[in-house]
C-alpha positions, 0 to 999 in steps of 0.5 A, spaced: 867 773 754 873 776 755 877 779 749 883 775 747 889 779 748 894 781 742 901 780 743 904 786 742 907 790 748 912 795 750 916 800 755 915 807 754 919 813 757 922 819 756 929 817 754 927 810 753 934 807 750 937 806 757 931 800 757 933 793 758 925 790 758 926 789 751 932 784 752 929 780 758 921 780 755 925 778 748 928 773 752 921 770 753 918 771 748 924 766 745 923 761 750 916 760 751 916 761 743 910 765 743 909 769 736 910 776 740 913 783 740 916 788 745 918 793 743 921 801 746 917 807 745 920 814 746 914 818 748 914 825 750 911 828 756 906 831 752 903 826 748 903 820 754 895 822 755 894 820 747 899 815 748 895 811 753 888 812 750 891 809 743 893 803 746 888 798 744 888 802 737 894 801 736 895 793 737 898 793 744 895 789 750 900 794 754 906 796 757 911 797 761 912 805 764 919 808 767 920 814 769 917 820 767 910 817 766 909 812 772 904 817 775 900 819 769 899 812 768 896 811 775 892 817 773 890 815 766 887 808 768 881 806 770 882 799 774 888 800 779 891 794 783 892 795 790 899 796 790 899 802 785 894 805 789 899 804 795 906 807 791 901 813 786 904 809 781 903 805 776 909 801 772 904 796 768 899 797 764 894 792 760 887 792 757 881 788 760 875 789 755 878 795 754 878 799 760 886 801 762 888 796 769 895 799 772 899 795 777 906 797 780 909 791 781 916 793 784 913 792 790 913 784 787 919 784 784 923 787 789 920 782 795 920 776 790 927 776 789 929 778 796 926 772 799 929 769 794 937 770 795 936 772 802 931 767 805 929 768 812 930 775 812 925 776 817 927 771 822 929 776 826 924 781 830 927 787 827 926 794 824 928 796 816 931 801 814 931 804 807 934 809 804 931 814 800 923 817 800 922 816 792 917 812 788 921 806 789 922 807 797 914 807 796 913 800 792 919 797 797 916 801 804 908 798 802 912 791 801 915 791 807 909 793 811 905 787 808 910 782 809 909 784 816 914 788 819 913 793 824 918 798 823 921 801 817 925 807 819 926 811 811 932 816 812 932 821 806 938 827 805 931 833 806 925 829 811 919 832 807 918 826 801 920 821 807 916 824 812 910 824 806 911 816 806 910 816 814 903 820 814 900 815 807 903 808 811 902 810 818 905 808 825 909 803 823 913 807 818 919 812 822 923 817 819 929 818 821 935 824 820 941 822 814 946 822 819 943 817 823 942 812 817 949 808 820 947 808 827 940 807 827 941 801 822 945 797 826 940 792 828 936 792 822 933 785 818 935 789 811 938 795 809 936 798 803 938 803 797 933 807 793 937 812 791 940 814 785 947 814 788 952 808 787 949 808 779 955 807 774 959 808 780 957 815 782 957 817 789 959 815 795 953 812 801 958 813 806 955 807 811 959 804 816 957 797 817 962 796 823 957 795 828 951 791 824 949 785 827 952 779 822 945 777 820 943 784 817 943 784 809 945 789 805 940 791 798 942 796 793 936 797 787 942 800 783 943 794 778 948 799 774 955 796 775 952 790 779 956 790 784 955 797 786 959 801 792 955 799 797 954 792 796 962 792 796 962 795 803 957 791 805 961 783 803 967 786 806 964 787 812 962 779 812 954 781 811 950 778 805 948 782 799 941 783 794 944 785 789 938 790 785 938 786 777 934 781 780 929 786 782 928 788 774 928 781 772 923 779 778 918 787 777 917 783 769 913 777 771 907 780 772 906 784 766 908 778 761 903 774 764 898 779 763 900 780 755 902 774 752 898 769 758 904 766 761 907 767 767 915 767 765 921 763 770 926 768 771 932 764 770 940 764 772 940 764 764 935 769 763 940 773 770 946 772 766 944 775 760 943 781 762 948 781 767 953 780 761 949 786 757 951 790 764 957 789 764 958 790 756 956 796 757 
């Protein structure tokens, strides 16, 4: 019989005050009425090991991990779901029967709210491209792959993490020069962000949209502002826009389901509540 799981979960990483996992599972935690904690942890680079191996002791059912420590929890556990082993990494973490269970549920939350807010995105036969080759490109490639796109190109400002992706996903998985990124995307059924540039309003992607067929649609992981550079650019060229907050929200469901035992609805209350605590920032 399967041990009943205590309802105490966190997020850890290192910093951690940035998070906003606390507001959106405390916000279920609320609705759902399920006598719970989760909570911010801070934790060293050095002491992630021990960390991990302590968690049943320590009461938690497990916990949300952000950078630096998605690879260390991919390696620390026992039990891994396929999409970590595709991305080699892990952002969810639970119990079962006290054996450490890892999942990266960004390719989840990423393809879930995509559907969502771009619905017959796939109508169309025609390539992917995304920006950026790190841990996220990952988790967005392996969706796009099982979706079952037939070509991802990934465009990266140096080509070795971009080409590290090509050779773990295979044939379908093109890399393309940088300066490429606008003309070899024109008839893309998505274009997507994954880099860090755009967040708090820094850098520039420098895309131009002119030539892109009006059906493409434009996504930016950056959530911070919510309409980031690129999203801009995008909705002024008349192309539609996934903005990168839903992802967060939508990356959350699995891991509160595998806590607290019930699979929590992401709402537009839910979506304005962090979007106003964004924009309070």
């Amino acid at each position: 019989m399967n041990q009943a799981p205590s309802k105490n979960a966190c997020v850890i990483g290192w910093p951690i005050e940035h998070s906003r996992s606390p507001a959106i599972h405390g916000y279920w935690l609320e609705h759902y009425k399920i006598a719970g904690t989760y909570t911010k942890r801070a934790v060293p680079p050095d002491e992630i090991s021990a960390f991990l191996a302590a968690l049943g002791a320590e009461g938690l059912a497990g916990c949300n991990v952000t950078i630096p420590h998605k690879e260390a929890a991919f390696r620390a556990a026992v039990e891994r779901a396929p999409s970590a082993t595709a991305v080699g990494a892990a952002n969810t973490l639970w119990l079962e029967n006290g054996r450490l269970c890892a999942a990266n549920t960004d390719t989840y939350g990423y393809m879930s709210y995509l559907a969502l807010e771009a619905e017959g995105w796939d109508r169309r036969d025609a390539p992917v491209s995304i920006l950026g080759a790190g841990g996220a490109a990952r988790a967005i490639v392996y969706g796009f792959l099982e979706a079952g796109v037939a070509e991802v190109r990934i465009f990266n400002r140096s080509t070795e993490r971009a080409e590290a992706i090509a050779r773990d996903f295979g044939p379908r998985v093109k890399v393309l020069p940088w300066e490429q990124r606008s003309r070899a995307s024109t008839e893309a059924a998505v274009l997507v962000n994954t880099t860090s540039v755009g967040l708090k309003g820094a850098g520039s992607l420098d895309m131009d949209f002119t030539d892109f067929h009006p059906d493409s649609i434009v996504s930016d992981i950056v959530y911070v502002p919510l309409e980031t550079g690129l999203i801009r650019e995008a909705r002024r060229h008349g192309l539609r826009t996934v903005d990168g907050l839903g992802m967060l929200l939508h990356q959350a469901v699995p891991g509160f389901e595998k806590w607290f035992g019930v699979r929590p609805e992401v709402t537009d209350e839910l979506y304005d509540r962090i979007a106003a605590d964004i924009e309070a920032a």
